[in-house]
DSSP file (Angstrom, degrees, kcal/mol; ACC not computed):
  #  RESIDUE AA STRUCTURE BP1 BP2  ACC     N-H-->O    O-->H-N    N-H-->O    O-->H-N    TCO  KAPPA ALPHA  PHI   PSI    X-CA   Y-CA   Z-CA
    1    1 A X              0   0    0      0, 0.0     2,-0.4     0, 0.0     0, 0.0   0.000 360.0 360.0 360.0 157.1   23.2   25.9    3.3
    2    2 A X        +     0   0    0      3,-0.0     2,-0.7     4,-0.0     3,-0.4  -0.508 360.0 165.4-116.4  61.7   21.3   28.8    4.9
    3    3 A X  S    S+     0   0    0     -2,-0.4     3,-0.1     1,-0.2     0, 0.0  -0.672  71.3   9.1 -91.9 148.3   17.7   27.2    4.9
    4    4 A X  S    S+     0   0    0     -2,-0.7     2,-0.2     1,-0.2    -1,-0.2   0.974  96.0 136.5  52.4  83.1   15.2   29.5    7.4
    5    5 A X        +     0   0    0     -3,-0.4    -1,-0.2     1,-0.0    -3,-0.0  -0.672  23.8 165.7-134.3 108.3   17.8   32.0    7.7
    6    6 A X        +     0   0    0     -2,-0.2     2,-0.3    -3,-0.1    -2,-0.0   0.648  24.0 113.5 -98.6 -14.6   16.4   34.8    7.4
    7    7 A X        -     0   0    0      1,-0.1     2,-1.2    -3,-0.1     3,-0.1  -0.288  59.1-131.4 -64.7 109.3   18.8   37.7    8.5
    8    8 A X        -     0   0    0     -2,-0.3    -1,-0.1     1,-0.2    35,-0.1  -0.564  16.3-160.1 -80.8  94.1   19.8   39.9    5.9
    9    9 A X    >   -     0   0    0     -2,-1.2     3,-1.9     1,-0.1    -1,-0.2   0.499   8.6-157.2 -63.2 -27.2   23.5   40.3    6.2
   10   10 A X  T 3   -     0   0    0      1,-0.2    -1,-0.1    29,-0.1     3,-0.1   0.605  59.8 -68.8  24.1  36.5   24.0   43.5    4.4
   11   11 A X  T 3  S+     0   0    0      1,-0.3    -1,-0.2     0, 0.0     2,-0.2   0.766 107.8 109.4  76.4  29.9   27.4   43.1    3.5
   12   12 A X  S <  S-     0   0    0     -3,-1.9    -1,-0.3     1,-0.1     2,-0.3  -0.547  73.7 -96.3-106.0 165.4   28.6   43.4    7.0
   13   13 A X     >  -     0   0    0     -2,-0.2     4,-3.2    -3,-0.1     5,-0.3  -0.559  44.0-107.3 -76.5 159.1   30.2   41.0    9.8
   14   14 A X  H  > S+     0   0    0     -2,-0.3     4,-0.9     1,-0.3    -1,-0.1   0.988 121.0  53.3 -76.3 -40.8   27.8   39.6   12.2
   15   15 A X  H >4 S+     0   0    0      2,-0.2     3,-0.6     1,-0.2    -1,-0.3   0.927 113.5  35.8 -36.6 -63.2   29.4   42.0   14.7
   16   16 A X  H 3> S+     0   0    0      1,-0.2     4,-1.9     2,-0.2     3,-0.4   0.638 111.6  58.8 -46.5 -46.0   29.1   45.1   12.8
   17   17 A X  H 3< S+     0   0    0     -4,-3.2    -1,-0.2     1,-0.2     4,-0.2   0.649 110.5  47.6 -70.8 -16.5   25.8   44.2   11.4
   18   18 A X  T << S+     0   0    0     -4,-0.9    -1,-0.2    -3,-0.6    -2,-0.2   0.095 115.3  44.1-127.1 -13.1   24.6   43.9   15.3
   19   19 A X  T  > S+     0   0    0     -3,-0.4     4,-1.5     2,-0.1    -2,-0.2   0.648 113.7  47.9-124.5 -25.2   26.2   47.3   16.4
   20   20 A X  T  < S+     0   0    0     -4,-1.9     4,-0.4     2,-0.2    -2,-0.2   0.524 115.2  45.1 -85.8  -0.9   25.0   49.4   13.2
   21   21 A X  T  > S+     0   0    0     -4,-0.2     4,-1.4     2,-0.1    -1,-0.2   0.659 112.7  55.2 -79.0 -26.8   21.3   48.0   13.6
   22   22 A X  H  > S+     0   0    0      2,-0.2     4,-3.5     1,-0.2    -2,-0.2   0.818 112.2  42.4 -80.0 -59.6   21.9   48.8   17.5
   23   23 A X  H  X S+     0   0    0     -4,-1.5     4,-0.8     2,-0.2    -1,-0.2   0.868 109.7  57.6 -67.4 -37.3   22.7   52.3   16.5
   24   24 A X  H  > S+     0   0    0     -4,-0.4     4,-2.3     2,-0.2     3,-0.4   0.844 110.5  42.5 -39.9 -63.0   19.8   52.5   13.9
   25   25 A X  H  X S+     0   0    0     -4,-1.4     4,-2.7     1,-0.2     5,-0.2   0.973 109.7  59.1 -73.4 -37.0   17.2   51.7   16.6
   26   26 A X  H  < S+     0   0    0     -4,-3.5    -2,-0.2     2,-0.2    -1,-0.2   0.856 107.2  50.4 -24.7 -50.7   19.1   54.2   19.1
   27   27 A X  H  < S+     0   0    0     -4,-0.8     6,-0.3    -3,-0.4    -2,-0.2   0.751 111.0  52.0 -82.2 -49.9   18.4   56.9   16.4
   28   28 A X  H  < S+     0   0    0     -4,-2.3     4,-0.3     1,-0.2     3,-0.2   0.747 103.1  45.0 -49.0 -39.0   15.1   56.0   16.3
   29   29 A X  S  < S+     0   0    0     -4,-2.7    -1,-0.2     1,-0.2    -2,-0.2   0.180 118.1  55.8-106.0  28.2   13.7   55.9   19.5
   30   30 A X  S    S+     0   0    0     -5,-0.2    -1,-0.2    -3,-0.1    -2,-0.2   0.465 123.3  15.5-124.7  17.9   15.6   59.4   19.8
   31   31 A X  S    S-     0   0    0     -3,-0.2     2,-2.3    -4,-0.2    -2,-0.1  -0.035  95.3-127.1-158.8  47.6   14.4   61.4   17.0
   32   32 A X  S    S+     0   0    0     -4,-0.3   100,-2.2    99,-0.1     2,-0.3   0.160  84.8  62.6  70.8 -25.1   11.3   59.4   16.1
   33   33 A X  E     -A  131   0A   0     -2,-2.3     2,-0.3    -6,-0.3    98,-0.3  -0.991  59.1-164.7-146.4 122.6   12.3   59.1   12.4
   34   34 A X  E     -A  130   0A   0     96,-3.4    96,-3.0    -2,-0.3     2,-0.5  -0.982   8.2-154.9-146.2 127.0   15.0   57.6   11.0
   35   35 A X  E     +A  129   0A   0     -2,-0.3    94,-0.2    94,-0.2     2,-0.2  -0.913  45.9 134.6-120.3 141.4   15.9   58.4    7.0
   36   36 A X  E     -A  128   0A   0     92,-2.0    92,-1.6    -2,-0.5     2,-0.5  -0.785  55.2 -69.5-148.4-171.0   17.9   55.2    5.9
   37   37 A X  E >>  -A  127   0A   0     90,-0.3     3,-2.1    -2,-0.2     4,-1.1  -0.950  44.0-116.1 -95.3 149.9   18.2   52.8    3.2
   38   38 A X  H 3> S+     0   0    0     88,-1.6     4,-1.0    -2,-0.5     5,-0.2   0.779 107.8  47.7 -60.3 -59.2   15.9   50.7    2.6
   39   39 A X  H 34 S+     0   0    0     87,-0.3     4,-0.3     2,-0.2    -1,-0.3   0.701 112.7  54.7 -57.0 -14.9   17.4   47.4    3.3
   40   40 A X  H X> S+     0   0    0     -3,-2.1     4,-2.0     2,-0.2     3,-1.9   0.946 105.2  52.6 -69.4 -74.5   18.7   48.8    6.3
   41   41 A X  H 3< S+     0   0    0     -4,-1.1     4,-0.3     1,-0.3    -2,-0.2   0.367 110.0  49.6 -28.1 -18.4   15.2   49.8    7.2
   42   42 A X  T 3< S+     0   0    0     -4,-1.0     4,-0.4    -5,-0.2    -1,-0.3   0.739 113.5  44.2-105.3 -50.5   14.1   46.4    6.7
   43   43 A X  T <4 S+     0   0    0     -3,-1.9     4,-0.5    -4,-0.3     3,-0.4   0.818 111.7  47.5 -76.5 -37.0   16.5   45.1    8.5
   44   44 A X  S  X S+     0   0    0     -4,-2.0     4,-1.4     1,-0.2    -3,-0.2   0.829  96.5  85.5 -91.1 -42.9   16.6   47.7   11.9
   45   45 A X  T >4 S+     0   0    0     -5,-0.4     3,-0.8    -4,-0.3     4,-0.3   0.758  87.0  44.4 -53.1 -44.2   12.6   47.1   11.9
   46   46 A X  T 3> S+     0   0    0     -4,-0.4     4,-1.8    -3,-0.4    -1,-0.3   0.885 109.9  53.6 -10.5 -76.0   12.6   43.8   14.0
   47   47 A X  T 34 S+     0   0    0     -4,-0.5    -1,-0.3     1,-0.2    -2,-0.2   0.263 108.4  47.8 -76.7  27.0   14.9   44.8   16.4
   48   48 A X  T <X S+     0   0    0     -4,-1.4     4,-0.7    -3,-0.8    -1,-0.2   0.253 112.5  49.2-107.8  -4.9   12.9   47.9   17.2
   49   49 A X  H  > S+     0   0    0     -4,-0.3     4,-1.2     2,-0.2     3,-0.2   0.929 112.2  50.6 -87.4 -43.3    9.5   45.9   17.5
   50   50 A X  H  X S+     0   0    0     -4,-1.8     4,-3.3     1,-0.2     5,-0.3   0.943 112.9  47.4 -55.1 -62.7   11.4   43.5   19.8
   51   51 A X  H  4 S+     0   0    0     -4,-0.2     4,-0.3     1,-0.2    -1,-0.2   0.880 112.2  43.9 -52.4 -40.2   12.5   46.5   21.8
   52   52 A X  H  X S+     0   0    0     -4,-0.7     4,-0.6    -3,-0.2    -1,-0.2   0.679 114.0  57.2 -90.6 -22.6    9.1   48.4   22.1
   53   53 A X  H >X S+     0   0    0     -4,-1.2     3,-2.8     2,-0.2     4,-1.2   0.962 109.4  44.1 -67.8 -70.4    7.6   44.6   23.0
   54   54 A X  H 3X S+     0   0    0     -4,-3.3     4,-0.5     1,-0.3    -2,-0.2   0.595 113.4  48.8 -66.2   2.5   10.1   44.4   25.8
   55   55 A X  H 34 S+     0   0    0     -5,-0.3    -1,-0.3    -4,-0.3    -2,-0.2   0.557  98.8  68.5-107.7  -0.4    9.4   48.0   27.1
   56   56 A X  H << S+     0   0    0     -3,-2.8    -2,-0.2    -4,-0.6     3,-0.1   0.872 104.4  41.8 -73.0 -27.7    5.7   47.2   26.9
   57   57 A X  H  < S-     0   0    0     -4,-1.2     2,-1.0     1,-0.2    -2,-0.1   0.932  93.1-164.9 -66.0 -43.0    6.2   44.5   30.1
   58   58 A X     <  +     0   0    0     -4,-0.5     5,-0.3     1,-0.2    -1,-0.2  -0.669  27.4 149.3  73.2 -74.0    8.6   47.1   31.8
   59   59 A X    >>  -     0   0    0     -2,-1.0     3,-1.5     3,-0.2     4,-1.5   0.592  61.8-113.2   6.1 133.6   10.1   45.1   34.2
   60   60 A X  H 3> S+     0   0    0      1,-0.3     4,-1.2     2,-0.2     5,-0.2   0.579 124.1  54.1 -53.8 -14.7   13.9   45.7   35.4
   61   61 A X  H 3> S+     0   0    0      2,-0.2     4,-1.8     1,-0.2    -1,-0.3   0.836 114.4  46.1 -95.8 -37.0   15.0   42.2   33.7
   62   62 A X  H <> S+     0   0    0     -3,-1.5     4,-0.8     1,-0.2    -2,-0.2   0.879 110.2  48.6 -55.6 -33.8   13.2   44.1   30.3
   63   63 A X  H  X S+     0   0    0     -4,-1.5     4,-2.9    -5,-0.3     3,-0.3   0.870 116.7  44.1 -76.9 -31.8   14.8   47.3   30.8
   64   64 A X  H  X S+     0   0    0     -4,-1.2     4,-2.8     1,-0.2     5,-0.5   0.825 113.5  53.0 -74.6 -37.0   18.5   45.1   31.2
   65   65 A X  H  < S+     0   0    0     -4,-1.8     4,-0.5     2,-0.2    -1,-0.2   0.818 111.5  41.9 -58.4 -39.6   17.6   43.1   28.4
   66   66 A X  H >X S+     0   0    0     -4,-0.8     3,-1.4    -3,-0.3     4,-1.2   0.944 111.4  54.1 -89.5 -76.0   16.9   46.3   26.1
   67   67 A X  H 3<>S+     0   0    0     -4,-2.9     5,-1.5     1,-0.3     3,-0.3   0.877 109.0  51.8 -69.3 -41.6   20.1   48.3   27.3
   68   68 A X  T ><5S+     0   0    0     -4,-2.8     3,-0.6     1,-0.2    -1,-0.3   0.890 113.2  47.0 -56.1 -31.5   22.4   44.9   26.2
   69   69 A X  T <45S+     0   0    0     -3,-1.4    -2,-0.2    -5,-0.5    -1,-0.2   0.878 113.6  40.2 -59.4 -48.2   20.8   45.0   22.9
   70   70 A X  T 3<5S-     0   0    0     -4,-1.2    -1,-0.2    -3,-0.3    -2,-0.1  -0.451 110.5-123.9 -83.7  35.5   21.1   48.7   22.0
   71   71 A X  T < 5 -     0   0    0     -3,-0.6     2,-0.6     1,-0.2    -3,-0.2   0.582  47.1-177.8 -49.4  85.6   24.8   48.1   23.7
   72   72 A X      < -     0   0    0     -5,-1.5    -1,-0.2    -6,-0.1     2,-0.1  -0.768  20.0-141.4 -78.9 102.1   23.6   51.2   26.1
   73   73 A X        -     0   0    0     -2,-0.6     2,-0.5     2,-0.1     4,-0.0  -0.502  20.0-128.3 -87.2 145.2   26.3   52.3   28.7
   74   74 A X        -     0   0    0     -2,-0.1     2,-1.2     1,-0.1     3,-0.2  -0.770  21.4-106.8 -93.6 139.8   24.8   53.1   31.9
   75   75 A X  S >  S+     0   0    0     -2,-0.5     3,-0.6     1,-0.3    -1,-0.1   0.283 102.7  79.0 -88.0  18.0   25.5   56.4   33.6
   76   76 A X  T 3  S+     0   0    0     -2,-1.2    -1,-0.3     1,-0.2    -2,-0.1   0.024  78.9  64.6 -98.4  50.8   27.7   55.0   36.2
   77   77 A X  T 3  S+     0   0    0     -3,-0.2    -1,-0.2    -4,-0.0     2,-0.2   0.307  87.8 105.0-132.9  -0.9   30.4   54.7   34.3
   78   78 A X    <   -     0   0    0     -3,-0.6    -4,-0.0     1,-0.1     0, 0.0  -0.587  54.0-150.0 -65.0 139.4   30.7   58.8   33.8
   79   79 A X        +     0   0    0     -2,-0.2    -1,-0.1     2,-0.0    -4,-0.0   0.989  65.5  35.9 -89.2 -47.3   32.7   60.8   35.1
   80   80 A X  S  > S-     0   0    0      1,-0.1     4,-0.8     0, 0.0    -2,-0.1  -0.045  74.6-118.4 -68.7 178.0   31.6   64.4   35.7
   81   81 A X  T  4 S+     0   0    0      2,-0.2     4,-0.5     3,-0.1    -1,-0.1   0.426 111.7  68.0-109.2  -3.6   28.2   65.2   36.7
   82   82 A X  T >> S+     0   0    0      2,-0.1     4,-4.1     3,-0.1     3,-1.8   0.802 102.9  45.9 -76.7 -71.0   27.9   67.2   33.5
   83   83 A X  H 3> S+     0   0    0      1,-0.2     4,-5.0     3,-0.1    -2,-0.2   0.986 113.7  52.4 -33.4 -49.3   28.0   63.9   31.5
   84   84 A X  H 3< S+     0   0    0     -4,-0.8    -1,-0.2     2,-0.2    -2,-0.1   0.841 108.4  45.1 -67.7 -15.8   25.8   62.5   33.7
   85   85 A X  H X> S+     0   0    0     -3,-1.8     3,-1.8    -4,-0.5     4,-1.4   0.861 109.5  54.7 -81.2 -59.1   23.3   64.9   33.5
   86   86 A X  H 3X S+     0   0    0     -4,-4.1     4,-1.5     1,-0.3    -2,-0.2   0.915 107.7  46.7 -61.6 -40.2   23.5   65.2   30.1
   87   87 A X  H 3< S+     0   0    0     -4,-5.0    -1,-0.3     1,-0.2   -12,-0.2   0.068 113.3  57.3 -72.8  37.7   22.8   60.9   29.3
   88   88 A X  H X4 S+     0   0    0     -3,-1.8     3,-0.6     3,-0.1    -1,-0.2   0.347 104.6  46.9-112.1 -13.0   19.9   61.4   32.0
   89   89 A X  H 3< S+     0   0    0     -4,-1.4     2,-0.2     1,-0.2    -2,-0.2   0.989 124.4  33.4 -65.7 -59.5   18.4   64.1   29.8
   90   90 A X  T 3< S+     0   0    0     -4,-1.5     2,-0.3     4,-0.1    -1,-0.2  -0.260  73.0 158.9 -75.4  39.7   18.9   61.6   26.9
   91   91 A X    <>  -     0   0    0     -3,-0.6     4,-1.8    -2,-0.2     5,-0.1  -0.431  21.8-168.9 -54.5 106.4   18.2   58.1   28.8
   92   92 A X  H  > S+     0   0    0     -2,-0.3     4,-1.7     2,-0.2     5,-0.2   0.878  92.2  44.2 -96.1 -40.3   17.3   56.2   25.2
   93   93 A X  H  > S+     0   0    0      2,-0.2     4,-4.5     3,-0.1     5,-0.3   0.976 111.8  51.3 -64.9 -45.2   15.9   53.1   27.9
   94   94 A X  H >> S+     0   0    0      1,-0.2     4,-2.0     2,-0.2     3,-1.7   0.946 118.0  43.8 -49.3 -78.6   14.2   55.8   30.0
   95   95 A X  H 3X>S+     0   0    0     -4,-1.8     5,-2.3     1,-0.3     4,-1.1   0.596 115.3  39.9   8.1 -79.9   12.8   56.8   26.6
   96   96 A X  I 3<>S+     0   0    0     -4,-1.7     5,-1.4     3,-0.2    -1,-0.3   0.698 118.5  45.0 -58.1 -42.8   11.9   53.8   25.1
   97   97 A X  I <<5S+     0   0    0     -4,-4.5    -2,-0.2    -3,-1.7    -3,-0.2   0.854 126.7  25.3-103.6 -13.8   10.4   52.2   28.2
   98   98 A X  I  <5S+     0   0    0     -4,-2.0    -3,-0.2    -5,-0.3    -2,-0.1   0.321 133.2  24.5-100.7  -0.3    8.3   55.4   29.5
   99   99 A X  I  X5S+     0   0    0     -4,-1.1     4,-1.1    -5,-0.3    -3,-0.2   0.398 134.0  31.6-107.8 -69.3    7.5   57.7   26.7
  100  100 A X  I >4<S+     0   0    0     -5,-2.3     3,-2.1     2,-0.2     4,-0.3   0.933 116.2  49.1 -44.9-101.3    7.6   55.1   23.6
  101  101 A X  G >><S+     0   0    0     -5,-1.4     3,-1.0     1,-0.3     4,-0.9   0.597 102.8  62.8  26.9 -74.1    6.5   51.7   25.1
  102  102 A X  G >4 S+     0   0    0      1,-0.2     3,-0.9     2,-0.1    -1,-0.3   0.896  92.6  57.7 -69.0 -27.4    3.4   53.0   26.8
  103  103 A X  G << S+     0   0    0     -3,-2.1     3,-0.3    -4,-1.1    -1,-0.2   0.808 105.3  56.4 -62.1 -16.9    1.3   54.4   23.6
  104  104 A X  G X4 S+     0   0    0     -3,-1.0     3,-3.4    -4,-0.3    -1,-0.2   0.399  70.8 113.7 -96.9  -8.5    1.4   50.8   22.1
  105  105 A X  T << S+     0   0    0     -4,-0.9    -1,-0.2    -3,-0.9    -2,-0.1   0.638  81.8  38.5 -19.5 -47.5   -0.1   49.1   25.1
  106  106 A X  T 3  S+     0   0    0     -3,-0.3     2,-0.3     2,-0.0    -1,-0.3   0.498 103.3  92.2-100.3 -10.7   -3.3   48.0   23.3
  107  107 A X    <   -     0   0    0     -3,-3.4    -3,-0.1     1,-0.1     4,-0.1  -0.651  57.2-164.4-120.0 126.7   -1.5   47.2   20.3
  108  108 A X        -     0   0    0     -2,-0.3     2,-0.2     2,-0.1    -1,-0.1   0.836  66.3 -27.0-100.8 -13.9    0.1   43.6   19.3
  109  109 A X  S    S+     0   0    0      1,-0.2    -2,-0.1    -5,-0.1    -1,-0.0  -0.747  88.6  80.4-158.0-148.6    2.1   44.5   16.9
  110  110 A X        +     0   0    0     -2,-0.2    -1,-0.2     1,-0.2    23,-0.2   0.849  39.8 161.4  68.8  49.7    3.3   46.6   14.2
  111  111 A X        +     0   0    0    -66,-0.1    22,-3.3    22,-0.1    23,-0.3   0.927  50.8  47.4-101.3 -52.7    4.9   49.2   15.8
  112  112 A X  E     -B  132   0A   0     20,-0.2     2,-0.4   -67,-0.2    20,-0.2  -0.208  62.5-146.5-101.0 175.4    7.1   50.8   13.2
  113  113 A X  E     -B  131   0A   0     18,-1.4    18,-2.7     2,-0.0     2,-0.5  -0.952   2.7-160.8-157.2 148.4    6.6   51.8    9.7
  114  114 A X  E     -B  130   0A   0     -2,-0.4     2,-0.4    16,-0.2    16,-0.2  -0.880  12.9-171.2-130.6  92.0    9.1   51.8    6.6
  115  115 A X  E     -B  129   0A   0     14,-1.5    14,-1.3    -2,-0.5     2,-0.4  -0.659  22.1-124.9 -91.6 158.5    8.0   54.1    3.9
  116  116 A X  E     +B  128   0A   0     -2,-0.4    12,-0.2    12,-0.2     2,-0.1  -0.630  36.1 169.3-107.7 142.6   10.0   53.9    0.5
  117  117 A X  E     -     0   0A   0     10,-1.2    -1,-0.1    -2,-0.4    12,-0.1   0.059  39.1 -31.1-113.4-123.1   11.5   57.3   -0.9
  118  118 A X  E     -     0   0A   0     10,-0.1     9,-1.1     8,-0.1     2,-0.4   0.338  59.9-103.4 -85.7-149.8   14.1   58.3   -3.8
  119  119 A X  E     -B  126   0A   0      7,-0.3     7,-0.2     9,-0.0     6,-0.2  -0.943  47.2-108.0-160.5 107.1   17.0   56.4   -5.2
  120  120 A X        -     0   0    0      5,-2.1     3,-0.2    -2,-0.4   -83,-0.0  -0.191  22.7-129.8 -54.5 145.9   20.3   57.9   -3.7
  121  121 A X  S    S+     0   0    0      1,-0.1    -1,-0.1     2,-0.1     0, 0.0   0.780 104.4  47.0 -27.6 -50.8   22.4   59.9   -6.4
  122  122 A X  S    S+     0   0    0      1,-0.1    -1,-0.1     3,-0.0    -2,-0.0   0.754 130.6  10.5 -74.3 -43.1   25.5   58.3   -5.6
  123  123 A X  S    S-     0   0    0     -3,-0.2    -2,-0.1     2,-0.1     3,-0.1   0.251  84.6-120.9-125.1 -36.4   24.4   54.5   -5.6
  124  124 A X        +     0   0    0      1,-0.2    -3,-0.1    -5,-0.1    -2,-0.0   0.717  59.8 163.6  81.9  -8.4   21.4   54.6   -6.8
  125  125 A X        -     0   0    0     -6,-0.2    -5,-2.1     1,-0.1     2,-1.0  -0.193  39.6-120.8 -54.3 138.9   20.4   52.8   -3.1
  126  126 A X  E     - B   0 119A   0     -7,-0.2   -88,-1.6    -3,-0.1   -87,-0.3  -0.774  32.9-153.6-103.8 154.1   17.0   53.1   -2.5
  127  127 A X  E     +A   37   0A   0     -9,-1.1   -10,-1.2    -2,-1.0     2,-0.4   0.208  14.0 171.6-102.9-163.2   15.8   55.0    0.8
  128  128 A X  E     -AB  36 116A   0    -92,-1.6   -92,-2.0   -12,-0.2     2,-0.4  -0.996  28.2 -93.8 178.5-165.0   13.4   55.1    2.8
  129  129 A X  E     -AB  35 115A   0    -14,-1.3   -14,-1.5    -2,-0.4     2,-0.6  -0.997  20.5-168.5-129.7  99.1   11.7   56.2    6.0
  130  130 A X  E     +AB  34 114A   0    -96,-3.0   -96,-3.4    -2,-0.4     2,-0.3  -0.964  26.5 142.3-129.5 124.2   11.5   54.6    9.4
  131  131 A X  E     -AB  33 113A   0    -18,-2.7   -18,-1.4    -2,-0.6     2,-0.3  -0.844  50.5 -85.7-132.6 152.8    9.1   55.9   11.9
  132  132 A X  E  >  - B   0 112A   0   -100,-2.2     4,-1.5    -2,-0.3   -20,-0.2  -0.781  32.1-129.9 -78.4 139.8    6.7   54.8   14.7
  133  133 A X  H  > S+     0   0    0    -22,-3.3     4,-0.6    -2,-0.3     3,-0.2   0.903 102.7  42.3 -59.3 -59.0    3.6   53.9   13.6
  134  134 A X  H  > S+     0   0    0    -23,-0.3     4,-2.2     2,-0.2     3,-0.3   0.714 106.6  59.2 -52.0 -34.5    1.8   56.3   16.4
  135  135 A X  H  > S+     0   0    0      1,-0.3     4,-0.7     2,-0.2    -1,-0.2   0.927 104.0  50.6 -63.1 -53.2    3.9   59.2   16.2
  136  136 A X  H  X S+     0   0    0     -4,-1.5     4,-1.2     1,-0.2    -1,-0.3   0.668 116.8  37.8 -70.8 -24.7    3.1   59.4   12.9
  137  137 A X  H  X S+     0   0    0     -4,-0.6     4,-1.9    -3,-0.3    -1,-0.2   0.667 111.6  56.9 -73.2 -37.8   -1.0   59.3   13.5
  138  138 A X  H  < S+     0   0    0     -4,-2.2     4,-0.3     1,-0.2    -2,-0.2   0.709 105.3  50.5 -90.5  -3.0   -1.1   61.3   16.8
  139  139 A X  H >X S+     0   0    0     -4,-0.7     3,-1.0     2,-0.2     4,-0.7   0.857 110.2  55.6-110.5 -63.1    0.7   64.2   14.7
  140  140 A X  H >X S+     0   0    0     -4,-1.2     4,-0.6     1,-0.2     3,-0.5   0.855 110.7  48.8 -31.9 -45.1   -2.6   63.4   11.9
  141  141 A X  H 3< S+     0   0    0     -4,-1.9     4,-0.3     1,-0.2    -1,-0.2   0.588  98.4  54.0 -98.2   0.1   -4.9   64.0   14.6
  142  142 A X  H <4 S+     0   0    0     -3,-1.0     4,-0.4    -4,-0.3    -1,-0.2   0.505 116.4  47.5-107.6  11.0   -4.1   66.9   16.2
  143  143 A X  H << S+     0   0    0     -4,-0.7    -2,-0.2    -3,-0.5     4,-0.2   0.466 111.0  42.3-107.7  29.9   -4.3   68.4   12.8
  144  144 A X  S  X S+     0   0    0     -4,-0.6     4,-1.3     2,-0.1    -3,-0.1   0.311 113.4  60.3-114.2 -20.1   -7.2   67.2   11.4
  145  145 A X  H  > S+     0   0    0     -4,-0.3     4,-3.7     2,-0.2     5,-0.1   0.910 103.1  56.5 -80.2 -33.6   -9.0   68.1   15.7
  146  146 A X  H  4 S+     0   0    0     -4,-0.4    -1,-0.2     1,-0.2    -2,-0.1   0.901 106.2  47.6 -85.5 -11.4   -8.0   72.1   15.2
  147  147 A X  H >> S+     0   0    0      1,-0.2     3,-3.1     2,-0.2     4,-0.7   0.996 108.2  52.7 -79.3 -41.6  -10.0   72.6   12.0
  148  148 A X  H >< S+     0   0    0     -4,-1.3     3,-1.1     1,-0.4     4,-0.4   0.774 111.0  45.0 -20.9 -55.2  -12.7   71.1   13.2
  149  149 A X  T 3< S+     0   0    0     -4,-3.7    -1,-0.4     1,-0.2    -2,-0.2   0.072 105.9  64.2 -70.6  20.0  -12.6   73.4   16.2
  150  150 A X  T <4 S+     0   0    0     -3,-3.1    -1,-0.2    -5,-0.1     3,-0.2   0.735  94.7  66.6-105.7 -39.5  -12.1   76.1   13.9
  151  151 A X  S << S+     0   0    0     -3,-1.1    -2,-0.2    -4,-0.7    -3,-0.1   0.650  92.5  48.6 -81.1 -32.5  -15.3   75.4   12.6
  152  152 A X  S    S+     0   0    0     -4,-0.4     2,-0.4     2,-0.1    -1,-0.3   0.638 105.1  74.4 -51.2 -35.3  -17.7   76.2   15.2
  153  153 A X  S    S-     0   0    0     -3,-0.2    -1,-0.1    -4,-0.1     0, 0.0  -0.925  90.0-115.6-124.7 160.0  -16.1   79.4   15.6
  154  154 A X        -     0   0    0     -2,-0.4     2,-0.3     1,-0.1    -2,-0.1  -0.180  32.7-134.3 -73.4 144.9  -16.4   82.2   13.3
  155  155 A X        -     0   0    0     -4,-0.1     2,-0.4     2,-0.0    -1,-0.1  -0.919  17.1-169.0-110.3 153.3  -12.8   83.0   11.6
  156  156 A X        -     0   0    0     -2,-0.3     2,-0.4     2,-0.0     0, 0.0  -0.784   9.4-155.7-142.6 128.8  -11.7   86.6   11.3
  157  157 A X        -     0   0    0     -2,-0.4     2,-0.4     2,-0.0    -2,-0.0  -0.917   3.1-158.5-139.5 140.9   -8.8   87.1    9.2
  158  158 A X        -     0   0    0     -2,-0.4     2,-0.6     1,-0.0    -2,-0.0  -0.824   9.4-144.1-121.0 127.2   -6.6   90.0    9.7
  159  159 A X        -     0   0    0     -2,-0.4     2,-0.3     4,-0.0     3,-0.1  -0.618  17.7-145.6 -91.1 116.6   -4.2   91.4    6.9
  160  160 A X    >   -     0   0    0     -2,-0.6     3,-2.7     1,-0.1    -1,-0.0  -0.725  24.2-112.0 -93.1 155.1   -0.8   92.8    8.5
  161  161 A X  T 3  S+     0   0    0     -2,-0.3    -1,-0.1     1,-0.3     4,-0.1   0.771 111.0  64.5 -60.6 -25.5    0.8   95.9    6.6
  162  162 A X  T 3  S+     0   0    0     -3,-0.1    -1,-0.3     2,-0.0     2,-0.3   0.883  82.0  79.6 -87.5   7.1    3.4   94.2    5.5
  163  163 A X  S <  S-     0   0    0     -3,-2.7     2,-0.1     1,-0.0    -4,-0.0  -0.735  84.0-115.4 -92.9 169.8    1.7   91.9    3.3
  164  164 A X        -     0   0    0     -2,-0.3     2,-0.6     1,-0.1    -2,-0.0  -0.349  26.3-116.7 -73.1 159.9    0.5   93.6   -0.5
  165  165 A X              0   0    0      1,-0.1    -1,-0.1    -2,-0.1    -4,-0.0  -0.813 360.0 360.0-103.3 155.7   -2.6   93.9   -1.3
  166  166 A X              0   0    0     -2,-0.6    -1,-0.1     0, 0.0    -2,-0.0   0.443 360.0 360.0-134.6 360.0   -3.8   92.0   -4.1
């Protein structure tokens, strides 16, 4: 019997299911946005609250703790200094625990947010949207701050030749 078991399997091995949610959350806290399916989304959204909790402490034990989860290789296991150069540009812990991590400081929970989209062609899955909750607000407000400032000063608008006139 599965009673309180709450982990939604998704028609994976408990391995598999643990290295494509791993990859999921990667994806996320390196491009912000993550377009998925839903149940996927559902599923990945835990471990990326779990993750942004343990980079709100910081602490070296957090940061080890994060790179075994996200199974993160660490850049001394490259060989060239090109490689290396490149994962220090794209540090997904560095990331996470110094970009990410700090905006949510005041914040207990709730980090991410899973909006529902179409219904794939293929499958008919439905999709969705998985984002950070902040990213998506600080992006609101700095366009909702320049009309404001727009509004104080007088606007001029200048017609280029190449548009028609109408």
């Amino acid at each position: 019997m599965r009673h309180l078991k709450r982990t939604a399997k998704l028609g994976r091995t408990g391995s598999h299911r643990n290295a494509m949610l791993a990859n999921l959350v990667c994806s996320l806290i390196q491009h912000n946005r993550v377009t998925t399916t839903l149940a996927k989304a559902k599923a990945a959204r835990p471990v990326a609250e779990k993750m942004v909790t343990l980079g709100k402490s910081g602490s070296i034990h957090d940061r080890r703790l994060a790179a075994a989860r996200l199974r993160y290789h660490s850049r001394h296991q490259l060989k060239t200094k090109a490689e290396v150069a490149k994962a220090r540009e794209e540090d997904l812990i560095r990331i996470l625990f110094d970009e990410i991590a700090p905006g949510f400081k005041t914040r207990n929970g709730g980090y991410t947010r899973i909006m529902k989209l179409y219904r794939r062609q293929g499958d008919a899955a439905e999709m969705a949207i998985l984002e950070w909750v902040e990213a998506g607000s600080n992006s609101q407000e700095t366009t909702t701050a320049e009309p404001a400032a727009s509004k104080t000063e007088p606007v001029t608008e200048v017609k280029t030749e190449s548009e028609p006139a109408s």
